[in-house]
C-alpha positions in Angstrom: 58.6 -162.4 -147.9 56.8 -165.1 -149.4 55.8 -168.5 -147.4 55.7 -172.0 -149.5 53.0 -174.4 -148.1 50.8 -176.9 -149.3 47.2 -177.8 -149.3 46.1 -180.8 -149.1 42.2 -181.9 -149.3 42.1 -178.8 -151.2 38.6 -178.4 -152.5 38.4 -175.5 -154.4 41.1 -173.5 -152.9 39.3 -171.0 -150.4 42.1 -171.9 -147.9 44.7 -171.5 -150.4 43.6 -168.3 -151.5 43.1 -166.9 -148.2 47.1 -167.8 -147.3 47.7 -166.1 -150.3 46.6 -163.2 -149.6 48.8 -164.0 -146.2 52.0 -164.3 -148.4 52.1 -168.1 -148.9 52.8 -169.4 -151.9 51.0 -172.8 -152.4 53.4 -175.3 -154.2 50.8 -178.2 -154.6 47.4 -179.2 -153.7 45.6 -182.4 -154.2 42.0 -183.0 -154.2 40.2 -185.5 -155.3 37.0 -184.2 -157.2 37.9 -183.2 -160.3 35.9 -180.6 -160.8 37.3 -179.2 -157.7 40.5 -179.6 -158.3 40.1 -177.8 -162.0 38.7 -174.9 -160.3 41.7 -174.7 -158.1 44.2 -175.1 -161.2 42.4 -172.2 -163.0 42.2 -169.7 -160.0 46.8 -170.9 -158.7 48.1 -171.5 -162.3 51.5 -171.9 -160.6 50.4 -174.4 -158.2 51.4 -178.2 -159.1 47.4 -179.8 -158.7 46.6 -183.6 -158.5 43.2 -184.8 -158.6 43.9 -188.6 -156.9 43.0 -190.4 -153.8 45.3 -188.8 -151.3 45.9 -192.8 -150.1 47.4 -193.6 -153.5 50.2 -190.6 -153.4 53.5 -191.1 -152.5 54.3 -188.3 -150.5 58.2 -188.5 -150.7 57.6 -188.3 -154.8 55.9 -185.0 -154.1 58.6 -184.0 -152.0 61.0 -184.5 -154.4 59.4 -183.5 -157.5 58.7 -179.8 -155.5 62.7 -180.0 -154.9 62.4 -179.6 -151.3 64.5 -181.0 -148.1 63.3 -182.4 -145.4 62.2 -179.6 -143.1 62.2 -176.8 -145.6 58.5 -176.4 -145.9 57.3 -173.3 -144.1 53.3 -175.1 -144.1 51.3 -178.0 -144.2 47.8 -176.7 -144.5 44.3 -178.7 -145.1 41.0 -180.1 -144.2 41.3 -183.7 -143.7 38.2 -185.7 -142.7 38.6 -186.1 -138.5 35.8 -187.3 -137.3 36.9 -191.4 -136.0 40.6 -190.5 -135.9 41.9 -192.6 -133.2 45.8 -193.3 -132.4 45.2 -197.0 -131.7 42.4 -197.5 -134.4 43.0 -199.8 -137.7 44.4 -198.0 -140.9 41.2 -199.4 -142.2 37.4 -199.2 -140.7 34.4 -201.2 -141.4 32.9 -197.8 -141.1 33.0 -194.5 -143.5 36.8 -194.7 -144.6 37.2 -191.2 -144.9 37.5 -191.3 -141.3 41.4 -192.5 -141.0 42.3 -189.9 -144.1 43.9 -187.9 -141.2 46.4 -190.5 -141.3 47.6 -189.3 -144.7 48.1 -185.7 -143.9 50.2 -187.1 -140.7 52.1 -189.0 -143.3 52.6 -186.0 -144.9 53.6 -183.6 -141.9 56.4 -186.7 -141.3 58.0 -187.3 -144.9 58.4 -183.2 -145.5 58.4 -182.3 -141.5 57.1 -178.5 -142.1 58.0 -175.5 -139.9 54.3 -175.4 -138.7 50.8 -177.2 -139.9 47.4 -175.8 -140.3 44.3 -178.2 -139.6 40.8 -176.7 -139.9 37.5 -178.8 -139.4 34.1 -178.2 -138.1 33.2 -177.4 -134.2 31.3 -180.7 -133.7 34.9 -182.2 -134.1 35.9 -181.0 -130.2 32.6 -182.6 -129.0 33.1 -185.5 -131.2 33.9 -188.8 -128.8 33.6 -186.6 -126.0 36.8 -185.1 -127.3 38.9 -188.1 -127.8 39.5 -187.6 -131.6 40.7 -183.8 -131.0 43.2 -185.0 -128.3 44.1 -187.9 -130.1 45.0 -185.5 -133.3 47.0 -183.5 -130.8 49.0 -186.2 -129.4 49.5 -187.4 -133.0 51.2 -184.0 -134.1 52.8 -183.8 -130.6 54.5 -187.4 -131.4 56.0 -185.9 -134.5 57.9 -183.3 -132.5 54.8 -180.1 -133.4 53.5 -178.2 -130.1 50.3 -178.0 -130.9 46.2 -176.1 -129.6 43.1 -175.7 -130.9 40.9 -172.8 -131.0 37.3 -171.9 -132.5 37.4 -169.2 -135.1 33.9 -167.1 -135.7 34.0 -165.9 -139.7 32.3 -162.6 -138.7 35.0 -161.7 -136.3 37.8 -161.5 -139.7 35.3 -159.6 -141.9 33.0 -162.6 -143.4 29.5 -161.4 -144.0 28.2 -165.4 -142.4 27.6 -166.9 -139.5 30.3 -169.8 -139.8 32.7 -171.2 -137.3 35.5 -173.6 -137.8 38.1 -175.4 -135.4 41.3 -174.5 -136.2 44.9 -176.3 -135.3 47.7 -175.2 -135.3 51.3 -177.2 -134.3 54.7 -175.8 -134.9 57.9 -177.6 -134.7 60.0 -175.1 -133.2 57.9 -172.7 -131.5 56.8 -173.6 -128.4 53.2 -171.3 -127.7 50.9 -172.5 -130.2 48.0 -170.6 -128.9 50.3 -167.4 -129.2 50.1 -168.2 -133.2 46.0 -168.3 -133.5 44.7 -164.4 -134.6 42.9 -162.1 -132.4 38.9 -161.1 -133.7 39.2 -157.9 -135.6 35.6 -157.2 -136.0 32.6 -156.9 -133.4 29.7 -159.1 -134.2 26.3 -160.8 -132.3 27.4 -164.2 -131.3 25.5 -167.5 -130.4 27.9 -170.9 -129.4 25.6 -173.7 -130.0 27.9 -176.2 -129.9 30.9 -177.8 -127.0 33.2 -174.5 -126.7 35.2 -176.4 -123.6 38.6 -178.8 -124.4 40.8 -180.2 -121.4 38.8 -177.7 -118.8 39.0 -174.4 -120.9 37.0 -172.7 -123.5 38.6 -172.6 -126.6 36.5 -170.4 -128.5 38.2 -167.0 -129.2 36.2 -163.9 -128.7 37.1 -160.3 -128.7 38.7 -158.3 -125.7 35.8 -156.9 -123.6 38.5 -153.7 -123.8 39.2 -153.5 -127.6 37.5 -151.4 -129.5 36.6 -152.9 -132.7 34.6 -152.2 -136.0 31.3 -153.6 -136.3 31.0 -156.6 -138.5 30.3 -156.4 -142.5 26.7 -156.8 -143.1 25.1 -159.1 -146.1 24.0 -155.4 -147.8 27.5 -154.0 -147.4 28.8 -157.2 -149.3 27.1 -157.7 -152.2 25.0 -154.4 -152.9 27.4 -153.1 -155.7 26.3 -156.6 -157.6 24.0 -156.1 -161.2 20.2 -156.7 -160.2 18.9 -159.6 -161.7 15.1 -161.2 -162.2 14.5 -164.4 -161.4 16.0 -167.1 -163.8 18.0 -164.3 -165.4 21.8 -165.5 -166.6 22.8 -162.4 -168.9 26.3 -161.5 -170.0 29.3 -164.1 -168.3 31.1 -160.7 -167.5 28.6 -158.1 -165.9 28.8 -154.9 -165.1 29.2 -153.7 -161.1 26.2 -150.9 -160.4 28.8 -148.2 -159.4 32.2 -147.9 -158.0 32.7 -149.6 -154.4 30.6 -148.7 -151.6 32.7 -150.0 -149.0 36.3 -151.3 -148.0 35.1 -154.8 -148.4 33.9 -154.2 -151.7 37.0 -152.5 -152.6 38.9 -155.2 -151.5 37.2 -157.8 -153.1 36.9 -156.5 -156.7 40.8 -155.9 -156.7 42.2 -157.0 -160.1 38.8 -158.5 -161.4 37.2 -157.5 -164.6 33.6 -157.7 -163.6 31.5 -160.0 -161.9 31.2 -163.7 -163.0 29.4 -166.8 -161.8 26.4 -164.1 -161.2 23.1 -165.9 -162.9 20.0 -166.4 -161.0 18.8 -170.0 -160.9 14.9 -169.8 -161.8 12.4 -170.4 -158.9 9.0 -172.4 -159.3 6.2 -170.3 -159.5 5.2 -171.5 -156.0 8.1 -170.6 -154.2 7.6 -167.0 -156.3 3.9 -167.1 -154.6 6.0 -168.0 -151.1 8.5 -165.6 -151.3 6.2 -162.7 -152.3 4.6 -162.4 -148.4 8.6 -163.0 -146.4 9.5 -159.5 -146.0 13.4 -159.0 -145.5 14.7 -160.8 -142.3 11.6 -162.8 -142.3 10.8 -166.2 -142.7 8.4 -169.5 -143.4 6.6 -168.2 -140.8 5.6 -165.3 -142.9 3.8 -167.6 -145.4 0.3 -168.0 -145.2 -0.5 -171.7 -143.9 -2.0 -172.9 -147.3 1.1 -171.9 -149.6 3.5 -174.1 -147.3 5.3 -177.1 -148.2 3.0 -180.0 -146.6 5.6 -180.8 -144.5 6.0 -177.7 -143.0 2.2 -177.1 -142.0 3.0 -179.3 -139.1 5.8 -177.7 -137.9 5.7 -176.0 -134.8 6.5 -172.1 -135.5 9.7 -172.3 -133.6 11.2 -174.5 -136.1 12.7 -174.2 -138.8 13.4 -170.5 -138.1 15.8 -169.8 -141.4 14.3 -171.7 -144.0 12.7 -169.8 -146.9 14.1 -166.7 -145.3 14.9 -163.5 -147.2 17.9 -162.5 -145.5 18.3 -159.5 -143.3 20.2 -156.9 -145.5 21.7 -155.3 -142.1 22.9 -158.8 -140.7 24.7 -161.3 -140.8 23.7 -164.3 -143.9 23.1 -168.1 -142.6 26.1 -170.2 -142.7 26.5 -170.9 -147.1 25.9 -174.6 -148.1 26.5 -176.5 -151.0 22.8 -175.5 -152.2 21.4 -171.5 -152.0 18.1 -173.7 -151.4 14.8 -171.4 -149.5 14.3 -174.9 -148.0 17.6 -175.3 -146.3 17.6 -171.9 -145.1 17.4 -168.0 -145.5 18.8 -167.6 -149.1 16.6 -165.2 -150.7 18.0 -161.9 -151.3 16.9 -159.1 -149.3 14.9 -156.9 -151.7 15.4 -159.2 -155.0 12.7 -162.1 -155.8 15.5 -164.6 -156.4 17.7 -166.6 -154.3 21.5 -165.7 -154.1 23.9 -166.5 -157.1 27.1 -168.3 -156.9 28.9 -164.9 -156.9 26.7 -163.5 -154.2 27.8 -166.5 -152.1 30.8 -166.3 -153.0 31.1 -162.6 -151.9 29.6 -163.7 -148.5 32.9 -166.4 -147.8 34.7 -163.8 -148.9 36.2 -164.5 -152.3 37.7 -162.2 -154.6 35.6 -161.9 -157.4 38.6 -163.0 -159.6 38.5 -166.3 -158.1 36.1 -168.2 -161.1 34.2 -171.4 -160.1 34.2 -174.0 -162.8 31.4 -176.6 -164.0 27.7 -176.0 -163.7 26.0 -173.9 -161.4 25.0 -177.2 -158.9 28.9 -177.7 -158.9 29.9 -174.1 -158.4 27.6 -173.5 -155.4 29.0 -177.1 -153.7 32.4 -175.3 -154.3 31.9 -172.0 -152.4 29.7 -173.9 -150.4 32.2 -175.9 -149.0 35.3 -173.9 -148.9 37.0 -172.1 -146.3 36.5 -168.3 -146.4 39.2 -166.6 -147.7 39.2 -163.8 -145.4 39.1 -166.6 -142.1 41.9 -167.7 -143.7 44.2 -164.8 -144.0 43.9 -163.8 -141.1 45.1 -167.2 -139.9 47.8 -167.2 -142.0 49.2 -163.9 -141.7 49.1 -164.8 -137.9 51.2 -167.8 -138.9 53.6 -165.7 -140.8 54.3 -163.6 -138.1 55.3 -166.7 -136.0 57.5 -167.8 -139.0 59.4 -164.8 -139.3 59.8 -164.2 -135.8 61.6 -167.8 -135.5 64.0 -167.2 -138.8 65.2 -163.7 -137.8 66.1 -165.5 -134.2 67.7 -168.3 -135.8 69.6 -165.6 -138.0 70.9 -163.9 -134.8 71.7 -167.1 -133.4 74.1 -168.1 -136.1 75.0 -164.9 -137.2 
């Protein structure tokens, strides 16, 4: 049974394709980077895309030119900007507007009043204000008639080969136990909070069952081993070749209906950072690099700084949270035995796209894309959670009228 939702502050469509996979069917999207939003168009052909200020669009147009009712929308999903959100704060700030842009996905939830609504946002939002923003956004939803939580989602726990969390909301207008809707970990995996876990007295970050016995996370070489080699600077054929047939379920399940890998070309390192990355062995570091070959910045650092950058990943861990750059001096993005930093579709693989999902633009734009996307994998696991709910509440409304 297929789900219609729709995405707003879409990026490139990570979320999107993750409820997808769920059994959503994504009706329209707007984003407002272009290049983004042409990404998105290639990869959800079916999917009505607008690339304009989400503060210029009439959201009762939308409604109607999707054909919808009011209340007919199974979900409202998206990333809207949180951070300054405040119920008695000006539409307008003196400060970073994008700050009041939750405003326009509440003026959304209202005009199409969906079943249920799907907020994600970083962790520092339930510390931001000393939590005033995240109850505020609760409150919001809750004065639109949506019960409404919040939990904190690890990637690793739903199969993403990262270390990335995300604060996820979820509010439902006619289910009443929220929480009940958010999925439980399906994967073991080494965990470190370093950031407020507690909202209104409890700890919201979801963990596994101390009694569940669960598989051990997907590691950076179990994701992106069956990948062509490549030297450094090397761009080769658009379409490559895999090595061999999947290793791997991951890898099985993420070269489903692709013809080959794309967005795989090696950006070319400076001979110095060649020099640098020649003495980090794999899961090692900066600190590997003799004193003399190190950025002059970094010669003062103390060695307990700065522990990822110019790392070569561990191949049997977890990778570093993926950023709009693959850069050595934001973190550990060499590969493990390669002399070359990852490729787009390496960090793709690692937030857990399909490698049929193609990034458009050039490479600087393509990494920014994967780089700040949801992983698709976090995502369907949400959504199927949210599906569940969904169908639970039509087959009782069924029996109630039936």
């Amino acid at each position: 049974m297929l789900h219609t939702m729709i995405d707003l502050f879409a990026g490139a469509g990570g979320l999107s394709e993750g409820l997808r996979e769920a059994g959503f069917e994504s009706l329209y999207a707007n984003e407002i980077m272009p290049r983004y939003a042409e990404t998105y168009r290639l990869n959800h052909p079916g999917t009505v895309v607008e690339s304009a200020d989400i503060r210029s669009v009439d959201a009762e147009d939308v409604r109607s030119l999707l054909g919808l009712e009011v209340g007919e929308l199974d979900l409202l999903a998206g990333g809207p900007p949180c951070q300054g959100f405040s119920i008695n704060a000006p539409t307008r700030s003196e400060g970073d507007r994008r700050n009041h842009l939750f405003r326009e996905f509440l003026r959304f939830t209202e005009e199409f009043q969906p079943r249920g609504v799907m907020i994600e946002n970083v962790p520092g939002l339930v510390s931001f204000q000393n939590g005033s923003t995240l109850q505020a956004i609760l409150q919001a939803l809750e004065g639109l008639g949506y019960h409404a939580d919040v939990q904190i989602l690890y990637a690793p726990h739903f199969g993403v080969p990262q270390t990335r969390w995300r604060t996820i909301i979820l509010g439902f207008r006619d289910f009443a136990e929220p929480l009940a809707a958010f999925p439980e970990p399906l994967a073991l995996a080494p965990v470190r909070v370093n950031f407020t876990s507690r909202f209104a007295g409890r700890n919201i970050v979801r963990l596994p069952s101390q009694d569940q016995e669960l598989p051990r996370f997907t590691s950076v070489k179990e994701a992106i081993c069956d990948l062509p080699v490549l030297a450094n600077g090397e761009v080769g054929a658009e379409v490559k070749a895999y090595v061999g047939p999947p290793e791997n379920a991951f890898q099985r399940l993420v070269r489903t209906g692709s013809p080959g890998v794309l967005n795989h070309e090696a950006a070319r390192l400076s001979a110095i950072n060649l020099k640098r990355l020649s003495f980090i062995p794999a899961g090692g570091n900066w600190t590997d690099i003799p004193d003399d070959l190190l950025p002059t910045g970094m010669k003062r650092a103390r060695r307990s700084d700065h522990t990822k950058r110019y790392g070569r990943v561990d191949p049997d861990g977890l990778a570093s949270t993926i950023l709009t750059k693959c850069d050595p001096h934001w973190g550990a993005y060499f590969h493990y035995d390669q002399n070359r930093a990852f490729t787009v579709r390496e960090a793709a693989r690692l937030q857990s796209f399909p490698d049929s999902f193609v990034f458009t633009g050039s490479r600087v734009e393509q990494y920014e894309q994967v780089g700040n996307a949801v992983p698709p994998f976090l995502a369907a696991a949400v959504g199927r959670s949210i599906a569940r709910i969904l169908q639970n509440e039509t087959h009782q409304a069924l029996r109630a009228t039936g």
